[in-house]
Structure formats: C-alpha cells, structure tokens
N, C-alpha and C positions, 0 to 999 in steps of 0.2 A: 364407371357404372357402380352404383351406392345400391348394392343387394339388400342391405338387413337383415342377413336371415332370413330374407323372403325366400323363392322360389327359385336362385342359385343356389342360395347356400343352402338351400336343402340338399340339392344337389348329389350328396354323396350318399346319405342316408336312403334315397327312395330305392338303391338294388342293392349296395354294396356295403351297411353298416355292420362291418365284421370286426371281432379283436382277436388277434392272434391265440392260440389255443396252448397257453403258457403254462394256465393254473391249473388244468386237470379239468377244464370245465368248457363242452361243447355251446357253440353258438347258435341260436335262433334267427335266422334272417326272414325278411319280407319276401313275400313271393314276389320272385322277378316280375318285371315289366311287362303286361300282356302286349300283345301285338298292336302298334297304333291304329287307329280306325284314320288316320291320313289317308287322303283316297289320291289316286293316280290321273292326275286330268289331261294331263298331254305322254298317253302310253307307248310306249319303243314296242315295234315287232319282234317278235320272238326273232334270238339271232342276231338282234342288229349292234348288238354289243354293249359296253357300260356308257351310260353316258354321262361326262363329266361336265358340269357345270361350273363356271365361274364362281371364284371365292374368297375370300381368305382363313387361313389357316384358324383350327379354335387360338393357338396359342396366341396370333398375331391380334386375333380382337380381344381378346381379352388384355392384353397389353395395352391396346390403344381405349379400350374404353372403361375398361374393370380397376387396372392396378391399380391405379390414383389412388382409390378409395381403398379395396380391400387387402394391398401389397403385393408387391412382388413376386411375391412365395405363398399367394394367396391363403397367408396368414392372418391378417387383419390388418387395420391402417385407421384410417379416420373412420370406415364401415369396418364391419364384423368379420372375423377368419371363417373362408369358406371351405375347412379342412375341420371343423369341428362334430358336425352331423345332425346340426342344430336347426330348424328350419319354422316355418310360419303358415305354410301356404300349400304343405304339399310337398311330396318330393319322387313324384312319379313324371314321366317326358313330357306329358301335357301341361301338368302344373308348372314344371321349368320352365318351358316355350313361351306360357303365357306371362310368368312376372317379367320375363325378359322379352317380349313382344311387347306388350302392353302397359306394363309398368304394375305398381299395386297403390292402390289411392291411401292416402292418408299418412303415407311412408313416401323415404326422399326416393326410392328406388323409380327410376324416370325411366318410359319406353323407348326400348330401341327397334318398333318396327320398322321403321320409317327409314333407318339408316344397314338393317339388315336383313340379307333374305335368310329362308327357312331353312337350306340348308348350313347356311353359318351360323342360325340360331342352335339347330341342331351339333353342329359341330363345337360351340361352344360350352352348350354341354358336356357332352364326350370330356371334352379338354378339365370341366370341373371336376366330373368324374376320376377321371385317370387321377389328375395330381390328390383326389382323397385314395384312395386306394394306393395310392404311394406311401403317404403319410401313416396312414394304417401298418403298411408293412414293415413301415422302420421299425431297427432293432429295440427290443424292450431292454431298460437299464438291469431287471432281472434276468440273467442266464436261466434257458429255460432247461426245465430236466432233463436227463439224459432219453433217451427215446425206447430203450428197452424197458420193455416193466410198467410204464405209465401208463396210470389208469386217470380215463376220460369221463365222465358223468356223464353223458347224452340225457335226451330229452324221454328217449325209449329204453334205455339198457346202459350200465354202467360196463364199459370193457377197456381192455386191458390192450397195449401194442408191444408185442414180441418181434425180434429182429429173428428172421427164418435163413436169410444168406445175406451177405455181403460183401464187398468189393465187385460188383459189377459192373459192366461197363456201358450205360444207357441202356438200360432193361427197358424193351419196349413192348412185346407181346406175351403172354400167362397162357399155356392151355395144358387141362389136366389127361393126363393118361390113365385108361381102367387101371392099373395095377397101381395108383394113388402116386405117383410121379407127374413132376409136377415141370412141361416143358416151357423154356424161358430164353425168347430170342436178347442178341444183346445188338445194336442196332450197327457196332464196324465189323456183322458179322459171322457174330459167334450163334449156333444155338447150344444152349446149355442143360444141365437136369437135375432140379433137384430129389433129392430120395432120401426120404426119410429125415425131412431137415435137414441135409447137407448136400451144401455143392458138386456134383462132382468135382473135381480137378480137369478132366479131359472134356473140350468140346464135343459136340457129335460132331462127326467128319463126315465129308461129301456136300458140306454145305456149298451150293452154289455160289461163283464171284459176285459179289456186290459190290457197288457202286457206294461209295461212304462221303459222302460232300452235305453240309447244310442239312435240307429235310432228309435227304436220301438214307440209305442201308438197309437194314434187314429190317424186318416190321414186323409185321402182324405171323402170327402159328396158330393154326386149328388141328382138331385130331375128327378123323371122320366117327358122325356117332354110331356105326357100326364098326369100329375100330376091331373085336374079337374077330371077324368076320372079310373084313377091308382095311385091313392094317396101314390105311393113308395116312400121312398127318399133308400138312397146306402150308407153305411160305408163301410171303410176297416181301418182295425186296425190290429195291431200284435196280437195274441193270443199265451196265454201259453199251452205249453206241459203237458205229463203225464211226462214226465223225468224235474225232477227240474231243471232248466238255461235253458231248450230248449223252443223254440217260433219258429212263424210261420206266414204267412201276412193269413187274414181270408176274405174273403166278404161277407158279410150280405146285406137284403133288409127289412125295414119293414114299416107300416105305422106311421104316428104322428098324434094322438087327443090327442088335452087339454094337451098338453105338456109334450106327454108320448110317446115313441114309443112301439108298437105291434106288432105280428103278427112276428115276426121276423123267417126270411128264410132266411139261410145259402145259398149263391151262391157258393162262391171257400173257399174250406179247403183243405188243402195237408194230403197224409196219413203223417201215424203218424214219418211212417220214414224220412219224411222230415219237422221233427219239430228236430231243432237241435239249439244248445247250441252256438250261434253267434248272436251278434244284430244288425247285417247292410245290409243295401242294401233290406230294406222290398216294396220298390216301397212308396207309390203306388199313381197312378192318375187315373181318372174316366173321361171318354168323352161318349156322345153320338152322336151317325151319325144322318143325316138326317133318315136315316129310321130304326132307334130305336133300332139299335145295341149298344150294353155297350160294349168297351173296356177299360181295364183296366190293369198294368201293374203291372208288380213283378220285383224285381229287383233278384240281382242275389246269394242274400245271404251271399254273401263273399268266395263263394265257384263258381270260373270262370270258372269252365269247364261246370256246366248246360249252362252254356246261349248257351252251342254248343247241348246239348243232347233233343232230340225233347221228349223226356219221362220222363223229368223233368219240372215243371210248372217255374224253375226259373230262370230269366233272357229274360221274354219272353214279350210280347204282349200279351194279349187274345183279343177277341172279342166273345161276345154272344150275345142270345137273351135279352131281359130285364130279361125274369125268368130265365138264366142262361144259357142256352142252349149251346152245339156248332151248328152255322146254316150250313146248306147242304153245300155249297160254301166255307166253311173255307178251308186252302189251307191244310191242314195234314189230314184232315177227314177218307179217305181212306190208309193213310200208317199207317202198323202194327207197334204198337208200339210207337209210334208218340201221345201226344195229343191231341185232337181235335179242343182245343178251341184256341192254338197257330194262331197265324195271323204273327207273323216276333218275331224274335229270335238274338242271338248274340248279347242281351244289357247288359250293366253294372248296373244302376242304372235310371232308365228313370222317372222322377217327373214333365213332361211337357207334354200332347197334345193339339193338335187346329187343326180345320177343317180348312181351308180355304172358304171362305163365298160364292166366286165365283165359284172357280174352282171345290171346295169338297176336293182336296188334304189335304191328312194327316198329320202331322208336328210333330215331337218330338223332346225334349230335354232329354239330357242324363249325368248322373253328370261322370266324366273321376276319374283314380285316383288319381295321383298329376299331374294337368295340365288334359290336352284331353277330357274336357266337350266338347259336340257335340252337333248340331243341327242336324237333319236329316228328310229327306224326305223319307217319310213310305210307301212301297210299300209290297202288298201281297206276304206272302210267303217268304221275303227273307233274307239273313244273313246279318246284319249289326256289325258284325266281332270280335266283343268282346269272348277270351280275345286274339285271332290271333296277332289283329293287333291295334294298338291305339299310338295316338301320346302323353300319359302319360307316367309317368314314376314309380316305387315302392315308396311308402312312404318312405323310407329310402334313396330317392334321387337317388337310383342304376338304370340301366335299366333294363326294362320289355320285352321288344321284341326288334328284329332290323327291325321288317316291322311296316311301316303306314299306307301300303296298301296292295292288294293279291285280283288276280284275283278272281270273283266269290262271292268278299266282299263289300257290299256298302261303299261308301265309304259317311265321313259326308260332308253336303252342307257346312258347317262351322266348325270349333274347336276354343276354348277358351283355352290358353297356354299362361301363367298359368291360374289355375281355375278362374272363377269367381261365381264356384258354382252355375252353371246354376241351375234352378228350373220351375216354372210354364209356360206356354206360353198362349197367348190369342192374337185373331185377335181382332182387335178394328170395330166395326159395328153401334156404336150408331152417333146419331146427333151433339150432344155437341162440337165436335172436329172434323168437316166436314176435316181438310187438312191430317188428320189421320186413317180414313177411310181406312180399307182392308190392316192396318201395324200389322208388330207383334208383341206384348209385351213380353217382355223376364226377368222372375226376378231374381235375383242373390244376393245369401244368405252370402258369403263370400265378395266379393267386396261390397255389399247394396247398389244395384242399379236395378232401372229400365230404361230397353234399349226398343228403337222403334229402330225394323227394317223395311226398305224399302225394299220387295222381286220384285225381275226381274227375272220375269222366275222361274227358279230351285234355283238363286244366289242372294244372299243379296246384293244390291245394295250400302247400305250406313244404318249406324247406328248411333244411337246419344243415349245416358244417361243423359235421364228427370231426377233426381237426383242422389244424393246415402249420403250416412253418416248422414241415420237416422233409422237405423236398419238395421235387414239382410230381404231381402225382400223374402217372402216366396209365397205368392199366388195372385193372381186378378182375378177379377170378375167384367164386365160393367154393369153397374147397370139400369134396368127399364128406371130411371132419365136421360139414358146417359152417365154420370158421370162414373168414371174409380174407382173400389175401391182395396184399396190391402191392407195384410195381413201381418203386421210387427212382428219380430221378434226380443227382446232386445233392445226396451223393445214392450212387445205384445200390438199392438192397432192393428186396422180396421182404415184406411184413405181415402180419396176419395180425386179425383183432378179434379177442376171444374172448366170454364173457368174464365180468370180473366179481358183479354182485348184484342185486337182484335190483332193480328199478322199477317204478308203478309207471303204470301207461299213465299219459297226460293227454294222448288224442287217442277220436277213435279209430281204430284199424280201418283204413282206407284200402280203396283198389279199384283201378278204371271198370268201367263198365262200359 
C-alpha cells in the first residue's frame, strides 16, 4: 500500500502530533477527533453483548499490504515514513478511511475498498496511530531537565513544577482536608498525608485489606464536603472474595483521629456472585455534587455485557446519598429489576469525574480498549454504549464492532485514538492561573501528560499539553493555595505547578454554556 503522505500518513498528526515537553516549552494539539457521524445499520439490543466481527489484525494488513512500500517500522521504503506527521489529505478518521478506501487520484496510493472491510479499515488506522505515538515517545538524545524547578511556557501562564513528596508507591487517589492536608491513597494499600509539604512517615491505620493484583488495590479517597460537621472521608479499593483469585471493587466511609480510621461503614459491596476471578476494570472515582450526592463509578470488570444489564452494579455510574442511599430521583428507582443506585450505564472503564463550576454539568472520562478513551458529557439515565459501539479496537489489534455509533447511544463529546489512557478530570477554579479558570484538566497515564481543555458549549474547543515525559499522570487535585497538584506515577511523587511569570492570554477565556 503506496500512502504518499496522503491520508495514512497523515495518520498520526490528525490527534496525536505531540513532542515531548523537554525544552521548557508546552505543546498545542488539534482538538481530538469528534464523534464519527458512521451510523449503525444492523443495531444489537441493548444487553446482547459485543459483537465481534471477523478480521484481521491492523498490524497483520499493514504487513500484507503497506510494508512493501513504506517499511517495516513504517519508516519509509520506496513510499514515504508514515511516522513523520506529514500528511496531504487530511488527518482526521474520515480523511484516513477514505485515502485508504478509495485510494487518491493522481497519486500511486491505490484503493483498498474492495479488499477490506471498515472495521480493518478502521483498525489499520489505529495500528498507524499507535506505532506514531511510539515513535514520538522515544527517548530524546537530550537528557531532559531535572523535574524540580522547571519552568514550562504554556499557552496561558508560564509555571513552574515543584516536587511536594516522593518515594511513593502508585499514588493513585488526591483529596484535600479543611485543615489544608492533603490525603493521598498509595494503591498496595497504604493511605498516606501529606502536611505541610511533607510526607508523613506513618500510614493511617485501619486501612481496610485490599486486594493488590493488576488494576486492583486501594483507589480513589474523597472527604465529605461537610467534613467540620461529618467527619467522613470515602475509600474504594478492590476487595477479595471467598473463592480464591476472585475480587471485587468495595466502598467503605469511615472517620480519621489521630491517624487512624474508625467507624468504618461499608457503602457498595457486590454479592458474592459477582466477586469473580479477573482483575480489571475495578473503577473507581468519587465526585460529589453541590448538593451532597456521592457518585462513584465501577467499571466493567472485563466482562462487557454488564455495562448493558441494569441488574449488574458493573460498568455503571452510581450516585447516592453520602450514607449510601439510592435518592428518590435516581432514574432506575422504580424498574423491576434494575438497580437503584444506577445514574448512566454503558461504560468501560470510567476513572475521571468533574462538575462543571458554572453550569453544574457532569463530565467523564472513560479509559477505551486499545484506542476509544472518551470524554463524555453525563446525562441522567442514559446509555453511553459500551460494548455496542466504540471507536477501539481488541487488544489483539482485530476489530471489535463495525458501529461507532447507534441510535439511542451517546455518543462521546471527544475520543482519544490511539489511547492516551485518559484518567482523572478536574475543572480549574482557583486564583493562581486566572486565564485557566472554568478549563479542564485531563490526565493521561500511557502518553504522561497533562492536557487543558477549552470547552464551547458541549465541544472542546482547543487543547494543549502543559507537559508529559515525567511519569504516567494519574490524578489532580487544586489545592487551597490555588496551586494545581497531581499524582505521578513511575516514578510515584505528588507535584504542584505554580506560577512562575507572567504570560499574555492568546485565546479568549472560554466556558461551557
């Protein structure tokens, strides 16, 4: 297959033309890929599970029809390296599909409708995708600066990255305490506390056993926002079964004195039949609303057909009261069968919420399987389509479905293809970073970066990546101070970015409406 720099080899450029954040100098990317307008002409009933169609792998057609021309290591050959970010035609999923459907006249680049269907089209993709975003990550012959002290340029504000703790051990959850401590789960386990910039030394104890395999351990920590008043804070961690190898995501609430927790109350336990012998996709993230609703997410266990079944807790949404409730208003309340505590359904794997500060609108991120992380706007009640429809593809490169979309199915405000391991989200509210104000932070565990989006409306406006290549970024938290702090992973510190010199705005101050 003889691309040219047509509409493969664009390829990498249409979501992913990033460089590493070496030089002190934040990156501009293209707003992700909107949602394809592909429409769903032979639709699966809700529940009926994924359905996998016949294929072969991207990597496999790309061998048999690509390498010849643009090599092996899809570097270039007798056609052009499709790892440059070079392209002619376009480099969003339509413009792809099509020079590689179609072909492009006048250039040697020849159609392969005729020899492949659309989900190998699509899957071929993907496969161009990932091996740029490889290439991109390799190491720079530059050693890059030490990570304390380095100051970034962004687009909005020039700041600075301080190292706040270190040596930790997969920091996976951030929640602040009124008295400006700062609680930090470590995930084989431990919750930890920072004060006053320093570690303690001692865990809190009482911590509940967890379950430490693959996705599993300690996760997400919330503090209740009448904390003066209801001195909760919130864990969710994997718990183990009575059947050896099986786990399960658990939620607990209990109080902290003197560096112990008590009192501890079980919020969500699944029965015992859905403690099973798989360790991915445990969720979890903890938000609360303005008016003192706990949601909280599970993800889907590795088993796709809950996120359709309203009598399965996995793959779902909850929302409750702080003591766990399901509240009158939840949208499943009243169906048999269904329950209760369900608020939206049809996720994969969801490790991101944020309110919106203005509007109150709900906001998730959702990790895809290889490729199809999603942002989505969370509305009551409804199916956001997992495992119907998704613009990923199987671990094995095959495809996973021929729809992206289907009536009756939300569809995401964004997708990330290939992954960037979407994870945490957070609206930016503090003073510190006045031109950043009401954007949304996005963090991302596989590429290790932190992204500011600018929302318009329902649509992402414009995004940029405040770093990346100094860990896999796993959570954030804005701190009291203002100050933005987040939660590295490989190596495990707490950082904060604070400003460093004054910057002129270059866009205008956005904010959904």
């Amino acid at each position: 297959m003889n691309v040219v720099r047509v509409a493969v080899c664009l390829s990498i450029g249409g979501l992913l033309a990033l460089t590493p954040v070496l030089s002190g100098q934040a990156v501009r990317t293209p707003s992700p890929s909107p949602q394809s307008t592909e429409s769903a002409t032979s639709a699966q009933a809700p529940g009926s599970g994924r359905h996998r169609p016949g294929g072969r792998s991207g990597g496999a057609i790309y061998r048999e029809l690509c390498a010849n021309c643009h090599g092996p290591q899809l570097a270039g050959g007798l056609a052009s390296s499709l790892l440059d970010a070079t392209w002619t035609f376009g480099g969003d999923d339509a413009s792809l599909a099509e020079s590689i459907r179609a072909g492009r006249a006048g250039t040697s680049m020849p159609p392969f409708g005729a020899v492949l269907t659309e989900p190998e089209i699509r899957a071929l993709i993907i496969y161009i995708r990932e091996a740029g975003a490889r290439a991109r990550r390799m190491p720079s012959a530059d050693a890059p600066p030490p990570i304390a002290n380095r100051v970034i340029a962004s687009e909005e504000h020039t700041f600075r990255i301080e190292v706040v703790a270190d040596g930790l051990d997969t920091p996976w959850g951030l929640a602040w305490l009124p008295d400006g401590r700062l609680l930090v789960t470590e995930r084989p386990g431990r919750l930890r506390i920072i004060e006053k910039d320093r570690l303690l030394p001692t865990p809190v104890e009482g911590v509940p056993p967890v379950w430490v395999k693959q996705d599993g351990g300690l996760l997400d920590v919330a503090v209740h926002p009448r904390f003066a008043s209801d001195p909760w804070i919130y864990l969710a961690f994997s718990d183990a079964g009575s059947t050896p190898g099986a786990s399960a995501t658990k939620i607990v609430r209990a109080r902290l004195r003197d560096g112990r927790l008590t009192d501890v109350e079980p919020l969500f336990q699944p029965r015992s039949e859905h403690y099973w012998i798989d360790n991915r996709h445990f969720g979890a993230r903890f938000l609360f609303d303005p008016q003192g609703h706990l949601f909280y997410s599970i993800g889907d266990r590795g088993h796709e057909r809950d996120a359709q079944d309203l009598a399965s807790p996995y793959g779902k949404l909850h929302r409750v009261s702080d003591a766990g409730q399901a509240p009158a208003d939840n949208p499943f309340v009243a169906r048999a069968g269904a329950l209760p505590t369900i608020w939206s359904y049809g996720h994969r794997n969801q490790q991101g919420l944020a309110i919106h500060p203005v509007t109150g609108g709900l906001w998730a991120a959702e990790h895809g399987p290889r490729g199809g992380d999603e942002l989505n706007r969370i509305e009551r009640g409804r199916n956001y389509g997992w495992p119907l429809v998704t613009h990923g593809m199987n671990d094995d490169g095959t495809p996973m479905t021929e729809h992206t979309a289907q009536d009756g199915l939300e569809p995401p405000i964004v997708h990330w293809t290939p992954s960037i391991a979407v994870c945490a989200l957070e609206f930016y509210t503090g003073d510190r970073f006045p031109r950043w104000k009401h954007d949304l932070f996005v963090t991302a565990l596989a590429q290790q970066e932190l992204r500011r989006l600018r929302l318009d409306g329902r649509t992402v406006a414009h995004q940029e990546v405040l770093f990346t290549s100094i860990g896999r970024v796993r959570d954030l938290a804005s701190g009291p101070d203002g100050y933005v702090y987040v939660a590295l992973n490989e190596p495990g510190r707490v950082i904060r970015l604070v400003p460093a010199a004054a910057a002129a705005p270059k866009t205008p101050q956005g904010q959904e409406r």
